[in-house]
Phi, psi and omega in degrees: 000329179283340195279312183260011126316319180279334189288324187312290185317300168334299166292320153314298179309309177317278161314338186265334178308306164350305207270313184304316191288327174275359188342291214263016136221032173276353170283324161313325146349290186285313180206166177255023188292112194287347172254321150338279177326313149319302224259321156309347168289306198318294201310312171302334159317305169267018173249174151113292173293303190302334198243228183096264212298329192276308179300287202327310180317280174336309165317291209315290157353274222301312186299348189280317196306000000 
């Protein structure tokens, strides 16, 4: 069971970093609508400020422990 928790979380981390680095072309993948693509940057942006704030808390939570 830890083993595919840690593996799970590793892909998980593994992609979203993806996602960070790439923001503004990982949409091309799906479509070439120059207003999509926009608007999956905006979004990712804001998938970014939002979880942020949640991870640190979290570091912090492990670090208290």
């Amino acid at each position: 069971m830890v083993a595919t928790t840690t593996s799970s979380i590793i892909i998980g981390v593994f992609f979203c970093l993806l996602i960070v680095a790439l923001h503004d072309k990982y949409a091309f993948i799906f479509t070439s609508s120059s207003v999509l693509i926009n608007d999956v940057d905006h979004l990712s942006q804001v998938l970014v400020k939002q979880v942020s704030p949640k991870v640190g808390d979290y570091a912090k939570m492990l670090a208290l422990e």
